[in-house]
BABAVO-88903 format. One line per 5 residues: number of its first residue (from 1); their letters; for each residue y, z, x of C-alpha. Coordinates in steps of 0.001 Angstrom, whole numbers, plus 500000, padded with zeros to 6 digits. Example, Ala and Ser with C-alpha at 12.3 -4.5 7.8 and 13.67 -1.06 7.14 Angstrom:
<firos>
1 = AS = 495500 507800 512300  498940 507140 513670
</firos>
This chain:
<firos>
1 = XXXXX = 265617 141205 870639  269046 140978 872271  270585 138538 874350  273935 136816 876114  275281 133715 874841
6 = XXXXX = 276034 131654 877560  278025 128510 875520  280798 128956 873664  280621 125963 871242  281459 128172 868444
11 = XXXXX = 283185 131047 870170  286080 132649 867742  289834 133029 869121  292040 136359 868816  295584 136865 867064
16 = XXXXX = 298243 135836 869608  300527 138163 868353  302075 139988 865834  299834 142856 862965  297935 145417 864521
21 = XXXXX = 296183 144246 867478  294005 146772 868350  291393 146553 870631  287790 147571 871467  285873 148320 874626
26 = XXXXX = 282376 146482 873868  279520 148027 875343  280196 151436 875514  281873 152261 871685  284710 154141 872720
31 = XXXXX = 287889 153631 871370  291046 152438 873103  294592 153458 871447  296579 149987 871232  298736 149002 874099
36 = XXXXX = 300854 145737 874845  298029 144217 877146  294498 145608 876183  291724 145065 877913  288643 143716 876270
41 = XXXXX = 285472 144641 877046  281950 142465 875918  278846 144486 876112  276600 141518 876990  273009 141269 878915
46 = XXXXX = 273949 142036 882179  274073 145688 883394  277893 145165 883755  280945 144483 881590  282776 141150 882104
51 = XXXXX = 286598 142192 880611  289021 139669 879268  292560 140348 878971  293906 139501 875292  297534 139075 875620
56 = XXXXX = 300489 139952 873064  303911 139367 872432  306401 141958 872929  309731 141269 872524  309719 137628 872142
61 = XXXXX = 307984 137819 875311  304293 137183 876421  302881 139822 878992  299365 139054 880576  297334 140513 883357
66 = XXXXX = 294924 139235 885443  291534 138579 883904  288050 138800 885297  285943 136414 883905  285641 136119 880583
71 = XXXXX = 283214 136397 878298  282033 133533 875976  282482 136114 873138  285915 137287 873346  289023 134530 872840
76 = XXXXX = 291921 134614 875330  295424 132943 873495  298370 132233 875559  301812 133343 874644  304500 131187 873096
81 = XXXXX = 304684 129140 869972  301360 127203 870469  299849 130931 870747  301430 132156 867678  300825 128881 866356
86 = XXXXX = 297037 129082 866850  296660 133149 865794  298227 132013 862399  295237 129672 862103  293203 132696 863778
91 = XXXXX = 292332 129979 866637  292896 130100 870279  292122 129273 873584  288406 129836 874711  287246 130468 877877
96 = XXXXX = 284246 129772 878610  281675 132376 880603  280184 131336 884384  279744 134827 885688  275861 135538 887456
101 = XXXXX = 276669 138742 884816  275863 136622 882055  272813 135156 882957  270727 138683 883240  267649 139683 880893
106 = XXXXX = 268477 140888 877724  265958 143570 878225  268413 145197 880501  271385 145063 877947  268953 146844 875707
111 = XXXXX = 268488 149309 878353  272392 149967 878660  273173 150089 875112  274996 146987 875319  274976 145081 872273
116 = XXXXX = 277446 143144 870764  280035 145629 868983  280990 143842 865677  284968 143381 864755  284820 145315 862036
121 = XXXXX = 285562 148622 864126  288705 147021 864974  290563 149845 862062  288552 152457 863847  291067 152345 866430
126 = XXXXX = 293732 153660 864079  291830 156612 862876  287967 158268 863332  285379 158064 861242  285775 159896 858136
131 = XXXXX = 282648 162169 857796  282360 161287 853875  282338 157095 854333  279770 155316 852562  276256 153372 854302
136 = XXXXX = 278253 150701 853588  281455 151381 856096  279252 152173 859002  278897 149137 861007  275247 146937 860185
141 = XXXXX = 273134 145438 863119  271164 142374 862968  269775 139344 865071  271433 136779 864739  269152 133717 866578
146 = XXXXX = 268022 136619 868930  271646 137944 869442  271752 141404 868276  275624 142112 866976  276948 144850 864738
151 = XXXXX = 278431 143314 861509  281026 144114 859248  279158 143262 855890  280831 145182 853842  284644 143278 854357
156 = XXXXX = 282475 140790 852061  282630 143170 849319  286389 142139 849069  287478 139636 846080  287206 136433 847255
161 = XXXXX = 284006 137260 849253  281910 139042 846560  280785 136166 844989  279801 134161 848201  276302 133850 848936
166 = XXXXX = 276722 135740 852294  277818 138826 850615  274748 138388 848113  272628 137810 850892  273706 140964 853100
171 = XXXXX = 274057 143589 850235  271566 142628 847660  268701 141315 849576  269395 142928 852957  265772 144719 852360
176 = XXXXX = 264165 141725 852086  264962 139996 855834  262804 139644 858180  262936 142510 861139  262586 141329 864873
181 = XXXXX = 260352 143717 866812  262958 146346 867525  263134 146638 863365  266799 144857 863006  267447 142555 860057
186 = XXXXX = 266827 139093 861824  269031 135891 860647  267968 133027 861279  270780 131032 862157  273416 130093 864653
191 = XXXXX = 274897 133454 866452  277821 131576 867476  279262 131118 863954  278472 134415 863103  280024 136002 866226
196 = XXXXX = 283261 133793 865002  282690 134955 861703  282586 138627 862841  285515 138179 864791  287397 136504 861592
201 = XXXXX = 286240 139136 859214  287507 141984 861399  291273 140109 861780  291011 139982 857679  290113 143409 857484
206 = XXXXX = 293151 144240 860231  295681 142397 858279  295754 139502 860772  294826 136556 858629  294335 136448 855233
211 = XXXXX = 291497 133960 854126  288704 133007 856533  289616 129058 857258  287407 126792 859379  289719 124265 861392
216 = XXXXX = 287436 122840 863697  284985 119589 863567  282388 121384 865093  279244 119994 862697  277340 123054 863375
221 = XXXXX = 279771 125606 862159  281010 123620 859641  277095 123186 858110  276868 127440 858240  279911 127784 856679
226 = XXXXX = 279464 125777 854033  276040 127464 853687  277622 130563 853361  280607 130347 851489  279548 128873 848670
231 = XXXXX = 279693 130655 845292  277305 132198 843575  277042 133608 839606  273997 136007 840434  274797 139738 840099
236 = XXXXX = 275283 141831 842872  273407 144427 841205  269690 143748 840165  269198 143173 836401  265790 142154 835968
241 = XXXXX = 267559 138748 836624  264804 136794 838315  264153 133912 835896  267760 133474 835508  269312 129471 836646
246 = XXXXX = 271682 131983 838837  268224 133704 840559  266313 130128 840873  269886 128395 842380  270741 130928 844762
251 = XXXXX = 266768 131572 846124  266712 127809 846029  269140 127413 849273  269085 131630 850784  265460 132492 850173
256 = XXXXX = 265213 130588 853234  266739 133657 855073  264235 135833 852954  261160 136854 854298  258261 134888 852928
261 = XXXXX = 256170 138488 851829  259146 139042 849494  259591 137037 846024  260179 133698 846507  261154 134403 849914
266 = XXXXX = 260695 131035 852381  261932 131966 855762  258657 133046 857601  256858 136263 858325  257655 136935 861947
271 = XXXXX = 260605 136407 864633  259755 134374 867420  261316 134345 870712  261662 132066 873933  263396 133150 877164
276 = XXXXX = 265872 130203 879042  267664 131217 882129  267580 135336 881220  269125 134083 877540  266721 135007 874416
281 = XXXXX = 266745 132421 871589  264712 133404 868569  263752 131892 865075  260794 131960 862743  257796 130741 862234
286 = XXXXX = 259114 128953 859425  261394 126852 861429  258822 125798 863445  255535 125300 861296  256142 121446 861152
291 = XXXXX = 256860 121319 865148  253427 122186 866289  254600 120824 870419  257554 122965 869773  256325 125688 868299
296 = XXXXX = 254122 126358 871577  257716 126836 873595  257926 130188 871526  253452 130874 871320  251882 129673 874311
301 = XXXXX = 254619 129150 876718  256785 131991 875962  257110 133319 879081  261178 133016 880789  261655 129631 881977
306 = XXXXX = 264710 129218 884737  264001 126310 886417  267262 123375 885180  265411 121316 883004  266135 122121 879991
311 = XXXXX = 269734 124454 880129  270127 127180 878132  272907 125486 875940  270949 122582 875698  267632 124277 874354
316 = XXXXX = 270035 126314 872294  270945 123018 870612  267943 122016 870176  266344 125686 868357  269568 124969 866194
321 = XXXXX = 269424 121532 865100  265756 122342 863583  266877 125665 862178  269237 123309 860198  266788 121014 859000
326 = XXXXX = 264843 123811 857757  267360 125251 855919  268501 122054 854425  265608 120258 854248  266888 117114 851988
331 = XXXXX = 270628 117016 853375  272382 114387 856287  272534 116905 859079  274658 115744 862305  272874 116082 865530
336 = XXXXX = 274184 118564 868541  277304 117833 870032  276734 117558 873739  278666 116135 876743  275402 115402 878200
341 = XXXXX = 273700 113130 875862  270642 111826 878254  269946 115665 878789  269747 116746 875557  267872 113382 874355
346 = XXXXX = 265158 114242 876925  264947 117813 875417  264158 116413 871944  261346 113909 873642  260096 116379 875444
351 = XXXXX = 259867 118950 872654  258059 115870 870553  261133 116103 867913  262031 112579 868212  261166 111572 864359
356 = XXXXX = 263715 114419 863260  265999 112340 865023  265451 109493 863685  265674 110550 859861  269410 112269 861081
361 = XXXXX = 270527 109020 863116  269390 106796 859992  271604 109652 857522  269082 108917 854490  268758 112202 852610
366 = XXXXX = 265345 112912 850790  263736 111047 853237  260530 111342 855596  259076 109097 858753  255688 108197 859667
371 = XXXXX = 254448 106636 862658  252924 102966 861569  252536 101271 864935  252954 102478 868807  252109 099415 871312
376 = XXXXX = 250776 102019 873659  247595 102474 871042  247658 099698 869044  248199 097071 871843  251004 094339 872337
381 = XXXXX = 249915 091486 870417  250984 090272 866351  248075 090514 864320  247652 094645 864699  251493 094227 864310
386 = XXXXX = 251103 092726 861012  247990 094592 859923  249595 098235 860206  253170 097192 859954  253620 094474 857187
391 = XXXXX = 253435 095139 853193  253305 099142 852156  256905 100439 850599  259869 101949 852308  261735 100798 855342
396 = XXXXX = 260488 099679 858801  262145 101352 862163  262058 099513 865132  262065 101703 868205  262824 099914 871812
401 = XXXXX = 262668 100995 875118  263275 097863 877533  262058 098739 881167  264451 100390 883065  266624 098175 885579
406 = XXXXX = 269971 099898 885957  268925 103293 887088  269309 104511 883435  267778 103981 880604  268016 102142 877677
411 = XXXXX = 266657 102814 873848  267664 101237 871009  266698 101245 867023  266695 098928 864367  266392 099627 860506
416 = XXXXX = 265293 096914 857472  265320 098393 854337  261947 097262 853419  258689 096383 854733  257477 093238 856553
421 = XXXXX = 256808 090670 854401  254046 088785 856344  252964 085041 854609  249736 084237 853125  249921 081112 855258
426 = XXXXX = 248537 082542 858913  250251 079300 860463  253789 079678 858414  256607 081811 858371  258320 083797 855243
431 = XXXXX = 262173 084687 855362  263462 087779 853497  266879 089754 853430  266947 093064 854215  269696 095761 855103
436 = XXXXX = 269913 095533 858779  271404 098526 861361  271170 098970 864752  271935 101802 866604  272436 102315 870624
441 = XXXXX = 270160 105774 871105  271257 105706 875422  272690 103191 877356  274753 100794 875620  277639 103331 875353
446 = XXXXX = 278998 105576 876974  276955 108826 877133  279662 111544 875484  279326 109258 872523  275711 110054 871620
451 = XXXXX = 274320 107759 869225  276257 104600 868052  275088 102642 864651  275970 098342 864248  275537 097110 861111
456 = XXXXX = 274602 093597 860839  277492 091210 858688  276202 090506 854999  275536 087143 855091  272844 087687 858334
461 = XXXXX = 270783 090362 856888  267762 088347 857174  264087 089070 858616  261664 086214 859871  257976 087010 860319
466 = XXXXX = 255374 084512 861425  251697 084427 860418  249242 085114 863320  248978 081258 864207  252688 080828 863242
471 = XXXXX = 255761 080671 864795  259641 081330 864163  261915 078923 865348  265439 078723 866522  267949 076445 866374
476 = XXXXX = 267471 075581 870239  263612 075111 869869  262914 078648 871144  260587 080440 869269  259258 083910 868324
481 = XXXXX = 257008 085996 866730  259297 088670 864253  262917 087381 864541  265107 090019 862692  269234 090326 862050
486 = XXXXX = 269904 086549 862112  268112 085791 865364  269795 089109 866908  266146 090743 867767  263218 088682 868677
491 = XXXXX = 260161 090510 869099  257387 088127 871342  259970 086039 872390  259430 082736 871383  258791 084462 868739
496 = XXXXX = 256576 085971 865896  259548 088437 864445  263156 087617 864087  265534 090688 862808  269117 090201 861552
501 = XXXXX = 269661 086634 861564  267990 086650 865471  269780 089600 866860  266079 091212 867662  262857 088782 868381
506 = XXXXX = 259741 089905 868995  256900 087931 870677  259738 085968 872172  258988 082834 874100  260319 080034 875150
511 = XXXXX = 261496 076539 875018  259114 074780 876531  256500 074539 873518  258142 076726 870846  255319 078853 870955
516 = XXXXX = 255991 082736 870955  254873 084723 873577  251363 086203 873591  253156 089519 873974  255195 091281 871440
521 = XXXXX = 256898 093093 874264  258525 089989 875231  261833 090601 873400  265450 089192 872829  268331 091529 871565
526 = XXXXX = 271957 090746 870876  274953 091491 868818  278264 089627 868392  281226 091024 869780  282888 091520 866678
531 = XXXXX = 279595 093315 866099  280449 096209 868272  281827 099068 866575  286101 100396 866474  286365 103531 869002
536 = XXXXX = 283650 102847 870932  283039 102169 874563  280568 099505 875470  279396 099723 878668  277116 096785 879123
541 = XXXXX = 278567 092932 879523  278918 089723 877663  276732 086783 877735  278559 083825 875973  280840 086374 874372
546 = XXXXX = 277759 088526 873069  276468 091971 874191  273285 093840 874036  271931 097048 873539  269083 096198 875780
551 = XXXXX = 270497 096280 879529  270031 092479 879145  269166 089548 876563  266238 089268 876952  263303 091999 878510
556 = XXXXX = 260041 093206 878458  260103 096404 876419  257984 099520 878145  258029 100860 874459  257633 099998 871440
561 = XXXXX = 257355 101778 868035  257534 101047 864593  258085 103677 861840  257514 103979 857879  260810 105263 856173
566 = XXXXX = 260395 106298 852482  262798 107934 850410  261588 110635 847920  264461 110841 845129  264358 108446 842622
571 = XXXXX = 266811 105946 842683  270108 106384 840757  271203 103569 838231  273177 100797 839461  275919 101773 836893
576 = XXXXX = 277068 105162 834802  276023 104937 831047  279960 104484 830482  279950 101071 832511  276796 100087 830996
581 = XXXXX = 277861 100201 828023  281355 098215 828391  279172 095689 829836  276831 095301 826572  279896 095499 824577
586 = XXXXX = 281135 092746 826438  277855 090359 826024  278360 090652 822080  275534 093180 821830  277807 096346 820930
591 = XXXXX = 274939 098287 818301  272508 097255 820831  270139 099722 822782  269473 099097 826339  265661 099082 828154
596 = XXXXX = 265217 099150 831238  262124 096957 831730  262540 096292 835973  264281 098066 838636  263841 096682 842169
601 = XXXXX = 264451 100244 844227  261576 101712 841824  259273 098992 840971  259452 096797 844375  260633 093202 845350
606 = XXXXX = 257936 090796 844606  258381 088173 842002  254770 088516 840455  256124 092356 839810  259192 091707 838494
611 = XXXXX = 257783 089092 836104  254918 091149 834631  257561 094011 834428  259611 091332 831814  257207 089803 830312
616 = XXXXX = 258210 087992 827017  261129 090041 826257  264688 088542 825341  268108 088991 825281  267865 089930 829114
621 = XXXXX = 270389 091448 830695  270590 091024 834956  272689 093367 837204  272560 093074 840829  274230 095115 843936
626 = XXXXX = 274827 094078 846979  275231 095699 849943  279078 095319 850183  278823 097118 847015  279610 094418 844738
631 = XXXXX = 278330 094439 841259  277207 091293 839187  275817 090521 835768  274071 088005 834368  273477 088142 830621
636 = XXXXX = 270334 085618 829225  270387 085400 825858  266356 084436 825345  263670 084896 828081  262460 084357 831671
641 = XXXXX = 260225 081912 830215  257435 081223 832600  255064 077797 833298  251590 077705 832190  251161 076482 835664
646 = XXXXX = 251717 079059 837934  252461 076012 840875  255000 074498 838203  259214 075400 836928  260112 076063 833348
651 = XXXXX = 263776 074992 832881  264792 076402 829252  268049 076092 827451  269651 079269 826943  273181 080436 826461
656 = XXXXX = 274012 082491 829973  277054 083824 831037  278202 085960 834363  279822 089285 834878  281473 090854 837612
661 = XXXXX = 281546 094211 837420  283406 095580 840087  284135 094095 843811  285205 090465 843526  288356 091006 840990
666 = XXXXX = 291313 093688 841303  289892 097309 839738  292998 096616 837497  290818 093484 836057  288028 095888 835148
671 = XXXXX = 284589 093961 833965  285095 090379 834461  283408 087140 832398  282804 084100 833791  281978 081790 831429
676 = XXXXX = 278902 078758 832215  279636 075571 831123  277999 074205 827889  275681 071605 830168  274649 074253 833148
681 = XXXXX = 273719 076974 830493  269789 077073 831306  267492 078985 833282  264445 077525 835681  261726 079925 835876
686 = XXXXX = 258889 078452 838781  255445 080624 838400  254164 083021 840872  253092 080065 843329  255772 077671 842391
691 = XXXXX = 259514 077349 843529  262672 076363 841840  264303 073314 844170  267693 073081 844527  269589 069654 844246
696 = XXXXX = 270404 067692 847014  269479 068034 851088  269362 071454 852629  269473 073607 849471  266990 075748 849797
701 = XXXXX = 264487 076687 846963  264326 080011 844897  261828 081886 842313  264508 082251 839581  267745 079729 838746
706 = XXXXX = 270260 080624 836451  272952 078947 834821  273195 075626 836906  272369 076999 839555  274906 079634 840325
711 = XXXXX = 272776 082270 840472  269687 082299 842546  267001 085317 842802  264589 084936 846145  266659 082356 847837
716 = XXXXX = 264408 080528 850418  264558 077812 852797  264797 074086 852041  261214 073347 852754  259843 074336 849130
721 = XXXXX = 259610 077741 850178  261110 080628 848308  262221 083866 850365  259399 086465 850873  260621 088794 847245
726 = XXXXX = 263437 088647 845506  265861 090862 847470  267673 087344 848968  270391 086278 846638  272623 083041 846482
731 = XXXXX = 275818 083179 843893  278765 080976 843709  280864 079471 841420  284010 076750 841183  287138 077374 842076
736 = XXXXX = 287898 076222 837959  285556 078332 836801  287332 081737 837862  288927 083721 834527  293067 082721 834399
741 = XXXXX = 294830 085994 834811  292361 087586 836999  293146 088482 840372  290121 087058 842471  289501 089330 845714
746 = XXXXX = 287348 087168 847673  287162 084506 849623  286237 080465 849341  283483 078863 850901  284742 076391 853446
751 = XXXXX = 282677 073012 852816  282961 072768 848893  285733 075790 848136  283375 077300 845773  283793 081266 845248
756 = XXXXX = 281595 084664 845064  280950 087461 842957  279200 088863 845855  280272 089624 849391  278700 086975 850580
761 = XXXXX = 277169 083712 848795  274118 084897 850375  273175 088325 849640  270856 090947 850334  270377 092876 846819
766 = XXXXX = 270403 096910 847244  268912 097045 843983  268397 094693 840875  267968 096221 837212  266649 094211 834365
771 = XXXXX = 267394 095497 830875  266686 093880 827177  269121 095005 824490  267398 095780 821953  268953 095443 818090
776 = XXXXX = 268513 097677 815839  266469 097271 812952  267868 096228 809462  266439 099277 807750  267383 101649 810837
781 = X = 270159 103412 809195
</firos>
């Protein structure tokens, strides 16, 4: 089917002057001789040509007329040197369509004839036809997103384009697309970038420009071009090729665009089509198969819609941004552009596509969501909190809507890299670290800046969780429920949850007892102002010098959601085999082979895992990452030698030394030693139900102790309780202890002036690998 394009997001721009500019009356495929101002004609659904005028330069001078109003199709580029300028770059000036002509059924451009007419008849202004031209040099319809266009497919047979997978697509495999119900090859992509792509191949086949360059941020176009314009070894010429790497690589990403009857062919087996405001907007079934509420826009409800809503550009958008995830399925897409966030944000709840937009605003690739708990089903107290929410793998997403005060609304998201860690103790608490980002969805900021992310500092990355008869206190007595960010979320306000060091509490409550709230709704959210992101524009205010992304402190949320994140591709080493290798070399154990016996992003955080995964081995080799991307080793020549008393600590003399790898010395440095002193060169070990204590008051205890103390693995409170796994981190060192000659990057801790290899002294691990070198044997060689 054919339609107009009312938005002009992606609508190309005409040569300013200079080459052949001759020009084309769209609609009814006659052919204008060249003249200093042409007028430009756009066949679109309407009954009625809307005419641009595209000026020129003649004589140093720039001649225009009048136009009527334009259409979103055809680029109009001023005279002078910004012209000339922008038609070197084969960009210009856009104007954008509003004419009543634009907004008619496509059914009656169909009945006019008036379909797009492709740029690649722009040489057919310079001579006819000749009778004896090939299939190939006669221009090629298709639907483009249910915008039929004539294309000039065979400019990609040029050098340069041959090899593209666009050319592949459009001469080898043009039999296999899918047809829309008028028989045209249907594409099932964006028809703006392809009508700026037609318009860019006909000014390279005029002469005009000479490569096709994209010079705009537009995400959209920028994700199609890329798609398109990649190269590809597969022939242009079948040869029986099919189980070639070539075949398999290039199906891999196009057979998308292939019909699914044909071989290996994934991009549906019809065209569907929905009707906004007279404008048809088509896919495939494909597209929508995993948007079932969706999908019925284009099934059930097909029928033209034209009451304001949903705009045409808007639900344009939103056919788009699924169309992308489709055709790249594991890839960080960005959402829509739009100057009317709210609008297009109620589009995407409406059309139930909210999860997509939560994998795109998170930017985790090889990911999927799943809904874990929804207060609206499962209720608003802890304990069905806990039950569907703690434990399990992957992240948790935190999904907020406080009740609406302002006249607009606010919605706001928080993501731990883990699950809840809930404690065995219903009447404790357990403490964990965890990656911690919040992002503004509406409200916070201002609207044309769509979503905004805040990540939480390293050292806060923490996540409180209460038993069902426990609480989680503050330092002012209040307590809560879930506290998460360092006090910076409460959940039950008082509180049962506390996310990023208190920046979210759930179950918040209040000062009076200490008890949390009954209701997890009962929330607390804040960020620090140094919190708040560069270049953006926070609309809320400041309370003490903090803001929110709630409307205010503290609220009762009207919803709230929490999702399982899980990533599918297997987690990458923490270093190349290259840097793995200097670092053995550099422990003494050059002719030794490493095994990895523990990794934390595969194998999970809890201590009883990570100890069954080691076992008795020896010569143990430790390397951690942190989220500032710092890099530290810890090399143990012997074993994590465990109690017979799984309530006990087994401190054993070993010889231990420390590594940075990268982050806390100059690059110049390379792998750095830091060497142990003879005294501190042991390693405490508490069992599965033990902890190691720290010396002194307020040191807080830990499953693992190495070297003195300098590195601890599931730092936890002073109050004999390690942290919930292993993820939280403490590392320092003395200021004496740092290698002479090596340029030390970070900074000193205030009270003693001890120094990091991490960050932060307190750490949130990203992953933690643990190896044993293995020598080989004497009669090995």
């Amino acid at each position: 089917m054919s339609s107009e394009r009312p938005d002009t997001d992606m609508a190309p721009a005409g040569p300013a002057d200079g080459g052949d500019g001759d020009e084309e009356q769209h609609g009814g495929g006659d052919v204008r001789r060249p003249m200093d101002v042409e007028e430009r004609q756009d066949g679109r659904a309407g009954g009625g040509s809307v005419s641009n005028v595209v000026m020129r330069q003649t004589n140093n001078a720039s001649t225009t007329e009048p136009s009527h109003m334009p259409s979103p199709l055809t680029a109009t580029v001023a005279g002078g040197p910004q012209a000339a300028a922008a038609a070197a770059a084969g960009e210009g000036v856009v104007k954008r369509a509003g004419s009543p002509l634009d907004r008619e059924e496509p059914k009656r451009a169909k009945r006019d004839g008036q379909t797009h007419q492709s740029a690649a008849n722009l040489d057919a202004a310079k001579e006819a036809p000749d009778s004896s031209s090939t299939q190939t040099d006669k221009p090629w319809r298709i639907n483009v997103g249910g915008f039929t266009m004539e294309f000039p497919r065979e400019v990609l047979l040029r050098d340069g384009l041959k090899d593209t997978r666009l050319a592949m697509l459009f001469h080898r495999f043009a039999e296999s697309l899918l047809k829309d119900t008028d028989g045209i090859p249907f594409i099932d992509a964006n028809p703006h970038y392809f009508i700026w792509l037609d318009v860019k191949l006909g000014f390279l086949k005029a002469g005009w420009i000479d490569d096709i360059t994209l010079s705009d941020d537009c995400p959209a176009k920028a994700f199609y071009h890329d798609l398109c314009f990649a190269k590809t070894t597969l022939s242009m010429t079948p040869q029986d090729d099919q189980g070639s790497e070539a075949f398999q690589n290039f199906m891999a990403v196009m057979g998308r665009f292939i019909k699914s009857s044909a071989a290996r062919g994934t991009g549906g087996y019809e065209v569907l089509s929905a009707v906004v405001h007279g404008t048809t907007v088509s896919t495939t079934d494909a597209t929508l198969d995993d948007h079932s509420t969706f999908g019925r826009r284009f099934t059930k409800f097909a029928a033209p819609v034209t009451d304001e809503s949903v705009p045409t550009t808007t639900f344009e958008k939103v056919v788009d941004f699924v169309r992308r995830r489709r055709l790249a399925p594991d890839a960080v897409l960005a959402l829509p552009i739009a100057d009317d966030w709210p609008q297009l944000l109620s589009a995407f709840e409406m059309y139930d596509l909210m999860e997509c937009v939560y994998l795109t605003m998170i930017g985790k690739p090889h990911s999927t969501i799943r809904s874990l708990f929804r207060d609206s089903v499962h209720g608003e107290s802890h304990e069905p909190l806990l039950d569907r929410v703690a434990g399990g793998e992957g992240g948790r997403l935190f999904v907020i809507e406080p009740e609406c005060k302002e006249g607009h609304r606010h919605i706001f998201a928080c993501l731990i890299d883990g699950p809840l860690i809930a404690p065995s103790d219903p009447t404790a608490e357990v403490l964990t670290r965890r990656l911690t980002t919040f992002y503004s969805i509406s409200g916070a900021f201002k609207d044309q800046e769509g979503i905004v992310s805040i990540t939480v500092p390293h050292n806060q990355q923490r996540v409180d969780v209460a038993g069902t008869q426990g609480v989680v206190k503050a330092t002012n007595g209040v307590g809560g429920s879930v506290c998460i960010g360092s006090s910076r979320l409460w959940l039950g306000s008082g509180g049962n949850v506390a996310i990023g060091h208190g920046r979210l509490w759930l179950g918040h409550g209040g000062k009076e007892d200490g008890r949390p709230a009954g209701d997890l709704r009962r929330c607390c959210q804040w960020v620090e102002r140094d919190d708040l992101p560069a270049g953006k524009t926070y609309r809320g205010s400041y309370t003490n010098g903090r803001a929110t992304l709630a409307g205010s402190h503290s609220f009762t949320a009207q919803r709230l959601e929490v999702y399982e994140v899980l990533t599918t591709r297997p987690a990458e080493p923490v270093l190349s085999a290259a840097q793995l290798q200097e670092l053995i070399n550099m422990t003494g154990n050059a002719n030794a082979t490493p095994k990895l016996l523990y990794k934390g992003a595969c194998d999970g955080w809890m201590y009883p895992a990570m100890l069954a995964k080691v076992g008795t081995a020896t010569n143990l080799l430790l390397v951690l990452k942190d989220t500032g991307d710092h890099v530290i080793a810890s090399h143990i020549n012997g074993q994590l030698k465990q109690p017979a008393d799984p309530t006990r600590v087994q401190k054993t003399k070993w010889p231990v030394a420390l590594y940075s790898v990268c982050g806390a010395f100059s690059e110049a440095d390379g792998i750095t030693r830091i060497a142990v002193p003879d005294d501190e060169q042991y390693v405490n070990v508490a069992g599965p139900q033990g902890a190691v204590k720290g010396d002194g008051a307020n040191v807080s205890d830990a499953n693992v102790s190495i070297g003195g103390g300098r590195l601890w693995l599931g730092w936890g409170w002073p109050d004999c309780r390690p942290a919930g796994d292993l993820r939280r981190c403490y590392q320092w060192l003395k200021r004496d202890e740092l290698p002479a000659g090596a340029t030390y990057r970070g900074s000193y801790d205030t009270i003693d002036g001890w120094a990091t290899l991490a960050a932060a002294p307190t750490f949130t691990c990203v992953d933690m690998e643990v190896y044993t070198l293995q020598q080989a044997s004497a009669d090995s060689g």
